[in-house]
C-alpha positions as CSV (number, residue, x, y, z in Angstrom):
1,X,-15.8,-49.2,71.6
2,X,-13.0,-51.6,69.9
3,X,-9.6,-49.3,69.2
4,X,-7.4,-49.6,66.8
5,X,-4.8,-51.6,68.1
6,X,-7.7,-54.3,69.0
7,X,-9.2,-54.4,65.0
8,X,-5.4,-54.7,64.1
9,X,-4.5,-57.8,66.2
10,X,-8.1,-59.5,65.0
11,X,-7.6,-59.0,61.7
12,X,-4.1,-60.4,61.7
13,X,-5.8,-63.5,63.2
14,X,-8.2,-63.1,60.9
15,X,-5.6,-63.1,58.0
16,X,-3.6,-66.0,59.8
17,X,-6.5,-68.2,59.4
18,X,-7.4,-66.9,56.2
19,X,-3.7,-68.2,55.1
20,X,-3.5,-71.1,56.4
21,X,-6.7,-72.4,55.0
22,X,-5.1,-71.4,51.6
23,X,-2.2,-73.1,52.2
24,X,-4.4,-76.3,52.9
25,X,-6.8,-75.9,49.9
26,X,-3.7,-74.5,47.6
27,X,-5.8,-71.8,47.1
28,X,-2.8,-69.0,46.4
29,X,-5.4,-66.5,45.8
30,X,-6.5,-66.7,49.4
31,X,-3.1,-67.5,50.9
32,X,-2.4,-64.0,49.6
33,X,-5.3,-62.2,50.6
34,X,-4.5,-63.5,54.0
35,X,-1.0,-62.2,53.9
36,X,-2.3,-59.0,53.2
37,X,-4.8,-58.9,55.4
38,X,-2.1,-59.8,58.0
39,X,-0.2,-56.9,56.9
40,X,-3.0,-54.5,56.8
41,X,-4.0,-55.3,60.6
42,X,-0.3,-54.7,61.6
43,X,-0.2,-51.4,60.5
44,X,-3.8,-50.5,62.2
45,X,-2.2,-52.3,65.5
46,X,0.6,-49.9,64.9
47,X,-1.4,-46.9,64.3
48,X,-3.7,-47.3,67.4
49,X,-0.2,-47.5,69.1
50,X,0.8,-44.3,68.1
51,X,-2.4,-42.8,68.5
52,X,-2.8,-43.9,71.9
53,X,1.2,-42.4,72.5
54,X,0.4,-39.1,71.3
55,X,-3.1,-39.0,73.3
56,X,-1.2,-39.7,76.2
57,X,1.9,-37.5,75.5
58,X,-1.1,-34.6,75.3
59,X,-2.9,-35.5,78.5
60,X,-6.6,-36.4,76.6
């Protein structure tokens, strides 16, 4: 099973990509999703960080 922090840091890439592509095409509407999707995979990353933490800090 992927966790959290995994699905964050691919969807970042996936984001990155997605950016850059709109960058090239001068797509802004896809340069922004991308951003966002950047931003949205940082914050699972982060959650799967503290998730993990808090498992550990409770000995599951």
């Amino acid at each position: 099973m992927v966790d959290n922090i995994t699905k964050g840091k691919w969807n970042q890439i996936k984001g990155k990509v997605k950016e850059e592509s709109g960058k090239l095409t001068g797509n802004k509407s896809q340069e922004i999703r991308g951003k966002a999707d950047q931003a949205a995979g940082k914050v699972q990353e982060e959650y799967g960080k503290v998730k993990k933490n808090i498992k550990k800090a409770i000995g599951d």
